[in-house]
C-alpha positions as CSV (number, residue, x, y, z in Angstrom):
1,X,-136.8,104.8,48.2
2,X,-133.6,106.3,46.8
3,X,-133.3,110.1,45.7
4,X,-133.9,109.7,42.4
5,X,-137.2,108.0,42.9
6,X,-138.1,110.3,45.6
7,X,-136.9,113.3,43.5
8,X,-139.4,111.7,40.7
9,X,-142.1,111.1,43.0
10,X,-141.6,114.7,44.3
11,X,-142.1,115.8,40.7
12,X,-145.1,113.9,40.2
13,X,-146.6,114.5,43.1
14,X,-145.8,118.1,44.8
15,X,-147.0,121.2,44.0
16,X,-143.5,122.9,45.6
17,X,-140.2,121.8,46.0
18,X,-137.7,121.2,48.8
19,X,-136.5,124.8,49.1
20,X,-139.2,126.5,48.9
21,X,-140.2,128.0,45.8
22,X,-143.0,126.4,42.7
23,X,-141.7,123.7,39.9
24,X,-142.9,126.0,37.7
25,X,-140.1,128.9,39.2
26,X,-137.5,126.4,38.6
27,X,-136.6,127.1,35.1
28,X,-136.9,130.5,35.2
29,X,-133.9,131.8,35.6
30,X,-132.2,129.5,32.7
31,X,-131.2,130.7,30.2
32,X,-132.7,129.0,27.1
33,X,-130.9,128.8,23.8
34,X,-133.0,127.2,20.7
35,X,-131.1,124.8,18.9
36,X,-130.8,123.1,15.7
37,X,-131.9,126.5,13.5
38,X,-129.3,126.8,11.1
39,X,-131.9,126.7,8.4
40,X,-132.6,129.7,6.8
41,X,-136.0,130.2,7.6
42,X,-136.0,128.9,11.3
43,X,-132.6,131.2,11.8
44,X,-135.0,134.3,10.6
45,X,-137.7,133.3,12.6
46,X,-136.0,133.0,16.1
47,X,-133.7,136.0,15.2
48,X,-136.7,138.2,14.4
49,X,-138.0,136.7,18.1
50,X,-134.7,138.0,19.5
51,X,-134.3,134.5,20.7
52,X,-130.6,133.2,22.2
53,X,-129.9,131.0,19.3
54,X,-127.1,127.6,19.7
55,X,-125.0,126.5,16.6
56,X,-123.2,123.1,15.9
57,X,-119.8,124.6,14.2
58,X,-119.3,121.0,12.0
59,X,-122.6,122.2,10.7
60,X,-122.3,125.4,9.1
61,X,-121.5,126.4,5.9
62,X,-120.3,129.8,4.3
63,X,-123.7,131.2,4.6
64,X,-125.0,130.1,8.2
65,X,-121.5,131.2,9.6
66,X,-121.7,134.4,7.8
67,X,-125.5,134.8,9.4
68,X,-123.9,133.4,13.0
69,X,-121.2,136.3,12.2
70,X,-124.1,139.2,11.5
71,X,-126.1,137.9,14.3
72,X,-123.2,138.2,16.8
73,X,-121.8,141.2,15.2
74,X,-125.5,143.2,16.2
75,X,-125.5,141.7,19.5
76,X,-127.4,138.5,19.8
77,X,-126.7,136.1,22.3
78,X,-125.3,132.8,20.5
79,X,-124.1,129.4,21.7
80,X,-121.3,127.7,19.7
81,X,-121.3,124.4,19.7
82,X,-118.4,121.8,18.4
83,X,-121.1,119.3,16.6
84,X,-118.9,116.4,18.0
85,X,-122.3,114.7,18.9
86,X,-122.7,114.1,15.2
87,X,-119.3,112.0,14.8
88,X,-120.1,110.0,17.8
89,X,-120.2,106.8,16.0
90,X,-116.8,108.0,14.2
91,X,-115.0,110.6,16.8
92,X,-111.9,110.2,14.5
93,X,-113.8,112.1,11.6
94,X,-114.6,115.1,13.5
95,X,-113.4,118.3,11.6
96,X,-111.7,119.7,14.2
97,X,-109.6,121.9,12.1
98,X,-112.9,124.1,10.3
99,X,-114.6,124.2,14.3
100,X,-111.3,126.5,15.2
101,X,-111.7,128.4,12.2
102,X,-115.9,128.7,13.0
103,X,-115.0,129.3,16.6
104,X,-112.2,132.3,15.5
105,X,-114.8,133.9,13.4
106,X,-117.9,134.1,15.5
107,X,-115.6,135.2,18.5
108,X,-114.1,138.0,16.4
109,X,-117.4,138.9,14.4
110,X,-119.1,139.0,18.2
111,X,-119.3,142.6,20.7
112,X,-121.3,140.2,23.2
113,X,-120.2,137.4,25.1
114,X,-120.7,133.9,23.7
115,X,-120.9,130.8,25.0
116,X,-118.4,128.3,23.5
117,X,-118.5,124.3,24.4
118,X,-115.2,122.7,24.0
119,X,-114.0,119.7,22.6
120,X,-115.9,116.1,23.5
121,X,-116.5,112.4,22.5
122,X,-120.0,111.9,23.3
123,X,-120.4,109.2,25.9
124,X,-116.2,108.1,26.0
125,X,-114.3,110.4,29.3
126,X,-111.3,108.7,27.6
127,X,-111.4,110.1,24.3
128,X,-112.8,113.1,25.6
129,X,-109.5,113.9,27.2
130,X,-107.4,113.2,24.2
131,X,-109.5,115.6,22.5
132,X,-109.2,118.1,24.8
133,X,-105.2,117.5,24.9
134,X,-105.1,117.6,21.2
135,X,-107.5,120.7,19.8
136,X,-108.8,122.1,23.2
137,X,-105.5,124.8,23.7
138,X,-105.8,125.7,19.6
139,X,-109.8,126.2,20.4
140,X,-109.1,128.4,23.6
141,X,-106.2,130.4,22.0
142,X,-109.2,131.8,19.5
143,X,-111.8,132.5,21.9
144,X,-111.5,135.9,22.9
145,X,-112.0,136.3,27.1
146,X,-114.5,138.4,26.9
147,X,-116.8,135.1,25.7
148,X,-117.6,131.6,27.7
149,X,-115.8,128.8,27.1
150,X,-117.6,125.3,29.1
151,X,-116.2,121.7,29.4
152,X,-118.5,118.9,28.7
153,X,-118.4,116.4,31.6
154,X,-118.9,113.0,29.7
155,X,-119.0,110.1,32.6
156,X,-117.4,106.7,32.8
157,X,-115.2,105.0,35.0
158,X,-113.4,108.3,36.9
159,X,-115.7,110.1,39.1
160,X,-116.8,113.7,37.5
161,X,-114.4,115.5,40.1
162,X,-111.1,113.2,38.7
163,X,-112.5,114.2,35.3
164,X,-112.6,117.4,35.6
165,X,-109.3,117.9,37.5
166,X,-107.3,115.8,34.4
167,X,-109.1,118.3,31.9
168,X,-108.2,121.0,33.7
169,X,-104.6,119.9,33.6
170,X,-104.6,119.7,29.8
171,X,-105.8,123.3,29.3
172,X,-103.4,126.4,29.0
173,X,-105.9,128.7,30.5
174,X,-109.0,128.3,32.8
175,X,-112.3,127.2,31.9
176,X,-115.1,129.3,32.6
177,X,-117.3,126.9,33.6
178,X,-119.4,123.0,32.5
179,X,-121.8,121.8,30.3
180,X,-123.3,118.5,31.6
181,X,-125.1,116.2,28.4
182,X,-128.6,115.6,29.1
183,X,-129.7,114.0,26.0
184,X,-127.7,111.3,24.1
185,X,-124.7,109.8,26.9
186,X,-126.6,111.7,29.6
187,X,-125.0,113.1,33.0
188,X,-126.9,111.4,35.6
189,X,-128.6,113.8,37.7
190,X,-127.5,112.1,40.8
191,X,-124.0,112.5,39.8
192,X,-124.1,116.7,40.0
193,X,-123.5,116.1,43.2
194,X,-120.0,115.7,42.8
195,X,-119.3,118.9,41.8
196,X,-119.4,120.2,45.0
197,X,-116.0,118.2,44.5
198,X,-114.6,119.6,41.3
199,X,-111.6,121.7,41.5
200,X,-112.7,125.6,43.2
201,X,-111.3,127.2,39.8
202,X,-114.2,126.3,38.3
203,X,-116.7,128.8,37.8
204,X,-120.2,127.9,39.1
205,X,-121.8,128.1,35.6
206,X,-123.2,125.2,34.1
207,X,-125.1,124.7,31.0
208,X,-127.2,121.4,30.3
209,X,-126.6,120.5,27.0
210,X,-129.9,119.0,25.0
211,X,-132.7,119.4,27.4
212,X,-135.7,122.0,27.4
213,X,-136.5,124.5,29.7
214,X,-139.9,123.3,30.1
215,X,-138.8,119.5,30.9
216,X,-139.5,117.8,34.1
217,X,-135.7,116.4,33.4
218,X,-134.0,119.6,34.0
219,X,-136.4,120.4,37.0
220,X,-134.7,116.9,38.5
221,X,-131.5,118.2,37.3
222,X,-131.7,121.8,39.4
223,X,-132.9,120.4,42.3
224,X,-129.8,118.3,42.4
225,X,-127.7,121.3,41.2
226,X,-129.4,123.6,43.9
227,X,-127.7,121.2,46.6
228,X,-124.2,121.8,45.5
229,X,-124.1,124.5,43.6
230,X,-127.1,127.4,44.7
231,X,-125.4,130.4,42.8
232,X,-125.0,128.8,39.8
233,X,-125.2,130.5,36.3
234,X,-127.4,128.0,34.4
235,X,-128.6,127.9,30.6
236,X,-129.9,124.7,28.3
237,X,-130.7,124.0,24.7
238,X,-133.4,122.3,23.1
239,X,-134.5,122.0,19.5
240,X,-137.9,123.0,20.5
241,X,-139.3,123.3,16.9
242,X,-139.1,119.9,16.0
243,X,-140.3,118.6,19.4
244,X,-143.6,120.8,18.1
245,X,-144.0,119.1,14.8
246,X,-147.3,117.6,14.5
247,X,-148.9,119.8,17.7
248,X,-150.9,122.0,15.5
């Protein structure tokens, strides 16, 4: 058996995991930020929650970035998003030039960190990197430090360690840590192994991008991460609401 069917046989199967604490511990310490609420009434309803809320910038409009702004601007914990994922088909399209100006103004509205994803192509390492060379350094130079800024790791031909080393080489300042796609163009889990590879600048912070809390995926995925990386800073997204439709 290889280890990812043993990892899914463990899942089925064991009431523990390999190191010693419950499945149901797992995701306890992640950090989970509800997605796809730029709606007005969902955006009340998680706000009012005090839930960690995640926003594609290609997405908003004058109103949901002035809500994103007042949100930040009280202290609520926000994830930015670029929105990339929705060009995929058409990566040239993507309105890079209004995500820098939605990125400037939630990290200037904000007096608590925020999580920022930088630029992608869902499911292309390639065009990935020529994003990155083109709009990442005009992303980073409006994110102040105080805030998070994570690379997406898309996979392909080069190894994720490779990757991430020619990324690093196209950005003017560090990253501050990853953010690994675990819905459309998925990161393998048995690939976050290689990070024990990636360059020892990065930050061990990681944020899995489309994936619930609750999921046996991302239990597989920490078990895997717990390998390489044991101290790492984790948090996910998940459009949770939707997922509930039609569950009473």
């Amino acid at each position: 058996m290889d280890a990812s069917a043993h990892t899914q046989a463990w899942l089925s199967e064991s009431p523990t995991d390999l190191f010693g604490f419950s499945k149901s511990a797992l995701g306890a310490g992640v950090q989970k930020f509800a997605s796809g609420v730029l709606a007005p009434a969902i955006w009340e309803g998680y706000r009012r929650a005090g839930n960690p809320m995640c926003i594609a910038a290609s997405e908003t409009n004058p109103a949901s970035l002035t809500r994103a702004c007042e949100f930040v601007r009280a202290g609520g914990e926000l994830m930015v998003d670029s929105g990339a994922f929705i060009w995929r088909s058409a990566p040239e399209r993507t309105p890079w030039a209004k995500i820098v100006e939605v990125y400037r103004a939630i990290s200037e509205a904000a007096t608590v960190p925020v999580v920022f994803i930088l630029p992608d192509v869902v499911g292309s390492q390639d065009k990935t990197l020529d994003a990155l060379g083109t709009w990442g350094n005009a992303i980073l130079s409006v994110i102040d430090r105080k805030h998070q800024a994570l690379m997406p790791v898309q996979t392909g031909d080069m190894t994720p360690e490779v990757f991430v080393t020619k990324a690093l080489a196209l950005l003017k300042r560090p990253m501050d840590g990853l953010a690994l796609p675990s819905n459309a163009a998925a990161f393998p889990p048995e690939l976050i192994k290689h990070l024990a590879r990636v360059p020892a600048s990065v930050p061990h912070r990681l944020h899995f991008l489309g994936i619930s809390r609750n999921s046996r995926g991302l239990q597989s995925r920490l078990i895997h991460l717990n390998s390489v990386w044991p101290d790492a800073v984790v948090s996910c997204d998940a459009c949770e609401h939707r997922a509930l439709v039609g569950d009473g």
